[in-house]
LUMNUMAR-906654 format. One record per residue (C-alpha): residue number from 1; z negated, x, y. Coordinates in steps of 0.2 Angstrom, whole numbers. Last residue first. Layout:
N
<node num="NUM" c3="Z" c1="X" c2="Y"/>
...
This chain:
268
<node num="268" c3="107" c1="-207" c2="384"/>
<node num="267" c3="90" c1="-201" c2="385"/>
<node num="266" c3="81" c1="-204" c2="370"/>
<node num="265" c3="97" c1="-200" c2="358"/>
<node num="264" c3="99" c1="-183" c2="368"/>
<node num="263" c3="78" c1="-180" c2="364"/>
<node num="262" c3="80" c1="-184" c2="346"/>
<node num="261" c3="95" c1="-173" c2="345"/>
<node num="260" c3="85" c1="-158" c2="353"/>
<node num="259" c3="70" c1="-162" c2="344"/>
<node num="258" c3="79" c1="-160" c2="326"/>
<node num="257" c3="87" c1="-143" c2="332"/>
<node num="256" c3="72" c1="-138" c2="337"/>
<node num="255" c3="60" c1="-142" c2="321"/>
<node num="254" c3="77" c1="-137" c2="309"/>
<node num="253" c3="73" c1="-120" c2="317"/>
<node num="252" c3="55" c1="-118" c2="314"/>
<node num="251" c3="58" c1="-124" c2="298"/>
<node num="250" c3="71" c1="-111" c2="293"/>
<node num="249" c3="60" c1="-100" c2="301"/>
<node num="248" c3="47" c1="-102" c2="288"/>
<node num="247" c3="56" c1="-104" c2="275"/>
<node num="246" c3="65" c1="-86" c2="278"/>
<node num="245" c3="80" c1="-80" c2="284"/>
<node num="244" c3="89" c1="-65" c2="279"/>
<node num="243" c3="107" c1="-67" c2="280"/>
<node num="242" c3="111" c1="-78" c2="297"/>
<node num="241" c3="127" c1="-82" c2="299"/>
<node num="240" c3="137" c1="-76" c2="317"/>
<node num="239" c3="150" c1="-83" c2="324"/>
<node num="238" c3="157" c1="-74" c2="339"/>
<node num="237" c3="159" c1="-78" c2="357"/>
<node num="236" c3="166" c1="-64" c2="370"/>
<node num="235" c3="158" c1="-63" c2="387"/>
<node num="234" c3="171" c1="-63" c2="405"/>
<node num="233" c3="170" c1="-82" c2="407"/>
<node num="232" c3="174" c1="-87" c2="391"/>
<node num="231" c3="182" c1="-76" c2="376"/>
<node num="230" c3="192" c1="-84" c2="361"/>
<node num="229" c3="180" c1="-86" c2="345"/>
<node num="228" c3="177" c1="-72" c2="332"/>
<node num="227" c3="171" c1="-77" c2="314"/>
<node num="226" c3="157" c1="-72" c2="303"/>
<node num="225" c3="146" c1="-58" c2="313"/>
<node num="224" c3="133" c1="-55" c2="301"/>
<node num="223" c3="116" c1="-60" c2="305"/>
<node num="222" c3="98" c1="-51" c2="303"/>
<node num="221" c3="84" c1="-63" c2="310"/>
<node num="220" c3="68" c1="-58" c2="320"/>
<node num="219" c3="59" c1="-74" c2="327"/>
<node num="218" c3="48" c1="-76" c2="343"/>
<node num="217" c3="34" c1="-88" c2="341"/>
<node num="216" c3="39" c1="-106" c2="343"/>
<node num="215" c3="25" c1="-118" c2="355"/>
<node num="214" c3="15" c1="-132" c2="345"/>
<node num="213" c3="24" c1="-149" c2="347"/>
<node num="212" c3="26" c1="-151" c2="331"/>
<node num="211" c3="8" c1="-153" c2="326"/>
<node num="210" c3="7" c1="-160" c2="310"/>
<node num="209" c3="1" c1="-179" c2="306"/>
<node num="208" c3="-16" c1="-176" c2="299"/>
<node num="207" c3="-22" c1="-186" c2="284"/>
<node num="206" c3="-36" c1="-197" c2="281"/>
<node num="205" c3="-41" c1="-206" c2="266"/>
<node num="204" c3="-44" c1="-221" c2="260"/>
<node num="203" c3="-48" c1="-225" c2="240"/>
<node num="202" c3="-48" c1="-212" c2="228"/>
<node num="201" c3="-29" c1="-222" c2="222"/>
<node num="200" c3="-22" c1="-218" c2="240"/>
<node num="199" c3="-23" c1="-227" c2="255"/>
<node num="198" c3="-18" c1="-217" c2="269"/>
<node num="197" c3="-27" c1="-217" c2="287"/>
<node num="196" c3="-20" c1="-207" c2="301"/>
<node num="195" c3="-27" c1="-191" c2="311"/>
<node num="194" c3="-17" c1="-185" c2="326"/>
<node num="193" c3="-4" c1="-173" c2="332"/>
<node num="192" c3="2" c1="-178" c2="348"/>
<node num="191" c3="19" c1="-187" c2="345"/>
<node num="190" c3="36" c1="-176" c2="346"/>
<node num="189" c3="49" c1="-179" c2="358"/>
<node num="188" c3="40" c1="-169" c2="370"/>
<node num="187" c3="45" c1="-155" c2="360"/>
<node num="186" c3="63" c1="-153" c2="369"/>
<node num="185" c3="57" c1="-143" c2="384"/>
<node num="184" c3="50" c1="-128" c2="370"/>
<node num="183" c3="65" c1="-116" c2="370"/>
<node num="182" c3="67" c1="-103" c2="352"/>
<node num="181" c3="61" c1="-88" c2="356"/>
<node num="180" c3="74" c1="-74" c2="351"/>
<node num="179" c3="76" c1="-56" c2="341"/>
<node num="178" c3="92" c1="-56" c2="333"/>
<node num="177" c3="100" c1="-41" c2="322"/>
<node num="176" c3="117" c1="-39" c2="322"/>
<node num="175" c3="127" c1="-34" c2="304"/>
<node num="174" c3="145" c1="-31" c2="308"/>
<node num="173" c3="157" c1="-40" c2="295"/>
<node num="172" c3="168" c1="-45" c2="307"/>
<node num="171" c3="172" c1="-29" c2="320"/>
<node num="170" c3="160" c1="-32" c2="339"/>
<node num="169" c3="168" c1="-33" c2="354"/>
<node num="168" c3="155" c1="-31" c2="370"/>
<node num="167" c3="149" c1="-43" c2="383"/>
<node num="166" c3="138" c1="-55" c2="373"/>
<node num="165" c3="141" c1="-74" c2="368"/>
<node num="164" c3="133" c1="-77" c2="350"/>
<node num="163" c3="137" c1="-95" c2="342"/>
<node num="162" c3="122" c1="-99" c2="329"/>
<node num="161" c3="118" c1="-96" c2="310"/>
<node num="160" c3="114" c1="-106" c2="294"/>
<node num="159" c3="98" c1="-115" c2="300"/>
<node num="158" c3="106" c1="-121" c2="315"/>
<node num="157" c3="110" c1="-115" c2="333"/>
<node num="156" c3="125" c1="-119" c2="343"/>
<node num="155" c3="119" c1="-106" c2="355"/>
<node num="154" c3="115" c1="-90" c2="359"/>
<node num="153" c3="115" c1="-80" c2="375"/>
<node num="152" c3="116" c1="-59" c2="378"/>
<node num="151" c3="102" c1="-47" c2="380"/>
<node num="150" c3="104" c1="-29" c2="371"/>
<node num="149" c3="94" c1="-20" c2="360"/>
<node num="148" c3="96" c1="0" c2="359"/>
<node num="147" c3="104" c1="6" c2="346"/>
<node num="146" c3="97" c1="10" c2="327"/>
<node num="145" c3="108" c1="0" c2="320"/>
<node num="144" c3="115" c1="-15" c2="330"/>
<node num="143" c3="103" c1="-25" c2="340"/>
<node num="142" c3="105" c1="-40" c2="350"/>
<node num="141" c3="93" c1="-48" c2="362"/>
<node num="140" c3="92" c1="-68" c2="363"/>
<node num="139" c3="94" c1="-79" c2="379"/>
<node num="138" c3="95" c1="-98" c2="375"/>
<node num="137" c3="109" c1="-113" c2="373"/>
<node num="136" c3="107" c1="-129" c2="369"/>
<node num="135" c3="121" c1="-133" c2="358"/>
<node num="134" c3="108" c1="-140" c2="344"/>
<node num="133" c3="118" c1="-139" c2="325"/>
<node num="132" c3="112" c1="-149" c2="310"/>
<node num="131" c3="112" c1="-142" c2="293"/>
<node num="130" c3="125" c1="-142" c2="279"/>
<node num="129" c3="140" c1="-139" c2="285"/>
<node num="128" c3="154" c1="-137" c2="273"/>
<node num="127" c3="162" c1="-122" c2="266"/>
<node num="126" c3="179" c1="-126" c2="258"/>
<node num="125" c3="186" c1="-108" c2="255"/>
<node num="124" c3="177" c1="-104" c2="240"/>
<node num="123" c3="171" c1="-119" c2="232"/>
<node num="122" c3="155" c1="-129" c2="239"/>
<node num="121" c3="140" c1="-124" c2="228"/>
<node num="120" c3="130" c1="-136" c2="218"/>
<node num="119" c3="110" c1="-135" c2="216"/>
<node num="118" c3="108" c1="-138" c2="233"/>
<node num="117" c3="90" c1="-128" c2="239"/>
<node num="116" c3="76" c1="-142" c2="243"/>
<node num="115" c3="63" c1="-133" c2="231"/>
<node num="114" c3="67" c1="-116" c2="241"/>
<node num="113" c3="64" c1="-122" c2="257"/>
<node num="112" c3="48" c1="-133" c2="249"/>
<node num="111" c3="39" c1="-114" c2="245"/>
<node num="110" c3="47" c1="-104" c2="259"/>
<node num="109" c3="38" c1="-117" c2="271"/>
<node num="108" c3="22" c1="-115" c2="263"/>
<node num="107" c3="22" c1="-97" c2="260"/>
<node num="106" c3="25" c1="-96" c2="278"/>
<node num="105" c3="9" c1="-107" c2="282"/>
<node num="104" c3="-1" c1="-99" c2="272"/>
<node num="103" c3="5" c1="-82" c2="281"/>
<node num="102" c3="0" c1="-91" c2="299"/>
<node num="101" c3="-15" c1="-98" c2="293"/>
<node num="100" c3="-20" c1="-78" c2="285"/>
<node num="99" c3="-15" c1="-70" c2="302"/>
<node num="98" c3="-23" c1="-85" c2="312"/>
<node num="97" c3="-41" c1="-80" c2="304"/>
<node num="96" c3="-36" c1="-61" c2="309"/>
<node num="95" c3="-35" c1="-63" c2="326"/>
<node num="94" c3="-50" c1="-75" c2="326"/>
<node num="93" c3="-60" c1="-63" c2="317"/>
<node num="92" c3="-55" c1="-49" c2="328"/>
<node num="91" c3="-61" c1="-62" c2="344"/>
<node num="90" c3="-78" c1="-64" c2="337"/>
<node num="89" c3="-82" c1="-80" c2="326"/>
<node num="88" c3="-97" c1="-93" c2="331"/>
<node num="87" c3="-88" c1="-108" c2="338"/>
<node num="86" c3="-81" c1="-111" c2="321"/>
<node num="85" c3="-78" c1="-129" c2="321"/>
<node num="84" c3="-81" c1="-138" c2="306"/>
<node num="83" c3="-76" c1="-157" c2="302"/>
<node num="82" c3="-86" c1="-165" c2="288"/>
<node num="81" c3="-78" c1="-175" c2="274"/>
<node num="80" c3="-91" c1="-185" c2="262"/>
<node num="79" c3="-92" c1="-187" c2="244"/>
<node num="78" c3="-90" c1="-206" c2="233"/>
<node num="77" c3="-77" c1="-218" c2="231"/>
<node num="76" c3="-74" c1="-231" c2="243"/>
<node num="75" c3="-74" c1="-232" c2="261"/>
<node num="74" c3="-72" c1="-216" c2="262"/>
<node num="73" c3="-89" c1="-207" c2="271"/>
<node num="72" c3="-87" c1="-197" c2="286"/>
<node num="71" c3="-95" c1="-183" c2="293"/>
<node num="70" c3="-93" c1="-173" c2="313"/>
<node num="69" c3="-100" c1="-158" c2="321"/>
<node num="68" c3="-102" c1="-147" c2="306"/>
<node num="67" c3="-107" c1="-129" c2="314"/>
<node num="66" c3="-98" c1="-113" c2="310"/>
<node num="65" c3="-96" c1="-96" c2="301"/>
<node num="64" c3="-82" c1="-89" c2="292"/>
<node num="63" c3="-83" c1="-75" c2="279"/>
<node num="62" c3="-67" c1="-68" c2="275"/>
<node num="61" c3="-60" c1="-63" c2="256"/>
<node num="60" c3="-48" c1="-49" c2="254"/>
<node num="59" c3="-34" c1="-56" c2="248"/>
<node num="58" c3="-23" c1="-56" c2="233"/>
<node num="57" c3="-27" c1="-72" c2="227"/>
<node num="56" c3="-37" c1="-80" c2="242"/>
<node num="55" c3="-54" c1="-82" c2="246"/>
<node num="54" c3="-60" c1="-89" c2="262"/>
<node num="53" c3="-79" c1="-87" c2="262"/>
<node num="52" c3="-93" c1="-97" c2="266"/>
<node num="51" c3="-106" c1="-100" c2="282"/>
<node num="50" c3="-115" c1="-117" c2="287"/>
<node num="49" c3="-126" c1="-121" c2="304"/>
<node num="48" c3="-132" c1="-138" c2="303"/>
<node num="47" c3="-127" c1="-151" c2="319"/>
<node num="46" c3="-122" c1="-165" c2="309"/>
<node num="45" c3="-135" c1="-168" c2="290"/>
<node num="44" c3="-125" c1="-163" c2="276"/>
<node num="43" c3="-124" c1="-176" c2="259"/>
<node num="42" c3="-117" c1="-170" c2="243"/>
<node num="41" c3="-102" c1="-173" c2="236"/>
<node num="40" c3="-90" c1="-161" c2="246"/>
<node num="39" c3="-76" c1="-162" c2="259"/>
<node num="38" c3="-74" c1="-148" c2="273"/>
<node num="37" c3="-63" c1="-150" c2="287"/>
<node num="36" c3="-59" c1="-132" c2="299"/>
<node num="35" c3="-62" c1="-126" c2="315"/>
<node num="34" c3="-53" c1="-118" c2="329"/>
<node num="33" c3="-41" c1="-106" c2="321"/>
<node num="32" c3="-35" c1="-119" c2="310"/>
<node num="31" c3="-42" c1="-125" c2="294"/>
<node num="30" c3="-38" c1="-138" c2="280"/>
<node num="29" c3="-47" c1="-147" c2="266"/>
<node num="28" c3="-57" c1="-135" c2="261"/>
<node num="27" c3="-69" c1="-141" c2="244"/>
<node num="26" c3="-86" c1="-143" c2="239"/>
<node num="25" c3="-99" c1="-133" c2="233"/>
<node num="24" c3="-117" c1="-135" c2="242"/>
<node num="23" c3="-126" c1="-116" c2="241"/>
<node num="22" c3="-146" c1="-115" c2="238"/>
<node num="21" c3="-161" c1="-117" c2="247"/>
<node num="20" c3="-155" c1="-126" c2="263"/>
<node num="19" c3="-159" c1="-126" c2="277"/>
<node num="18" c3="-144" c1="-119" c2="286"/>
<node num="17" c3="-130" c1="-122" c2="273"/>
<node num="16" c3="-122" c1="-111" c2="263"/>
<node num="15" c3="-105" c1="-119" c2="257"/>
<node num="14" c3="-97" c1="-114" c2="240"/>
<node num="13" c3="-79" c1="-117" c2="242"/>
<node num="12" c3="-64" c1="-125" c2="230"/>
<node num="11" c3="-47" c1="-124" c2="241"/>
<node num="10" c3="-35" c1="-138" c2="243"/>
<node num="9" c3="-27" c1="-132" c2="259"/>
<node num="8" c3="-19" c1="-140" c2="274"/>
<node num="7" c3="-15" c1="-129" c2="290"/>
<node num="6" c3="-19" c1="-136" c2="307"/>
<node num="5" c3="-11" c1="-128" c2="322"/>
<node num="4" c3="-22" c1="-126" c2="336"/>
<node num="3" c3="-21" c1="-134" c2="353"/>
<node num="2" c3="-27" c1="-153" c2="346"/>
<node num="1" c3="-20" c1="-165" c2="358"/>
């Protein structure tokens, strides 16, 4: 199972290769902090040394450095697909390569959240739930203002809000920030990630199912305490609606509420 998340990219290159007199231009498929796949017209002998830059708008570009250790051919159509690993980068460069993944990988999210937003509203007073809800429940500490954070439990979770037990009352209306690591146990529903081939009008191709078993990050949402519940074992219970999430998060989100009901239906 592959132990670093794999970003796709479309993304024109020019490849110096170890040998050779003058740069190979092709394209980046995708990259991960471990390696990358390159695809390009001309042919590139395994085990050669290569260097080339990741350049994005805005960005500062960042020389990476690796070794081709696999090639393929399509079955039809012309150009090959190499796989890169970058066995050769310091530590600083590893930090910052999985910065610039983990951003494209944002901006990626935010980009098809906000292409699947509903273009009708529900009317005042008839809110409808739109998103699944998981009632595993998980720690999470609580800010409000410039105090101190404070642990309590979350649960009922979706990518609206989640049910917040804590030992103080807290007015509708209050703005509480979160700061929580969504549980891993229901990712074994998930299959490894893996390559597949897809036939496309080039000819064959392969593609790489996603990784969603790869372990959450800790998020930092703002909510705003939405409805009060009756109090349970000694904690009061409010609703709380998130206000500033992003794509990302949303994602990471529907990703654990969609294991967790997977994982009931698996075992009942």
């Amino acid at each position: 199972m592959r132990r670093s998340y794999r970003q796709s990219i479309e993304l024109p290159i020019a490849i110096e290769v170890s040998g050779l007199p003058a740069p190979v231009y092709g394209t980046m498929v995708n990259i991960s902090e471990s390696g990358c796949r390159l695809r390009s017209l001309i042919l590139i002998d395994r085990d050669r040394d290569v260097r080339f830059e990741l350049r994005r708008p805005s960005h500062q570009a960042m020389e990476l450095r690796g070794r081709i250790i696999t090639r393929t051919a399509p079955a039809s159509g012309g150009g090959y697909e190499y796989g890169v690993t970058f066995g050769r980068i310091g530590i600083a460069e590893r930090l910052h390569l999985a910065r610039e993944i983990h951003e494209m990988q944002r901006r990626d999210a935010m980009a098809r959240a906000n292409s699947r937003q509903p273009s009708v509203k529900a009317p005042p007073g008839k809110q409808r739930r739109g998103s699944v809800r998981a009632l595993v429940g998980f720690p999470v500490r609580y800010r409000i203002g410039n105090r101190a954070s404070t642990d309590a439990e979350a649960n009922e979770l979706s990518t609206g809000g989640l049910r917040l037990l804590c030992g103080e009352k807290l007015a509708i209306g209050t703005i509480v920030e979160l700061r929580f690591t969504l549980p891993g146990t229901a990712l074994w529903v998930y299959p490894p990630s893996h390559e597949r081939t897809e036939i496309t009008p080039f000819g064959p191709r392969q593609t790489r199912i996603p990784d969603n078993r790869r372990a959450f990050e800790e998020m930092t949402v703002h909510g705003r305490i939405v409805s009060r519940f009756a109090p349970a074992h000694g904690r009061d219970i409010y609703g709380l609606q998130f206000t500033d999430i992003d794509g990302y998060q949303r994602e990471e989100i529907a990703r654990f509420t969609h294991a967790v009901q997977l994982a009931r239906l698996r075992t009942n």
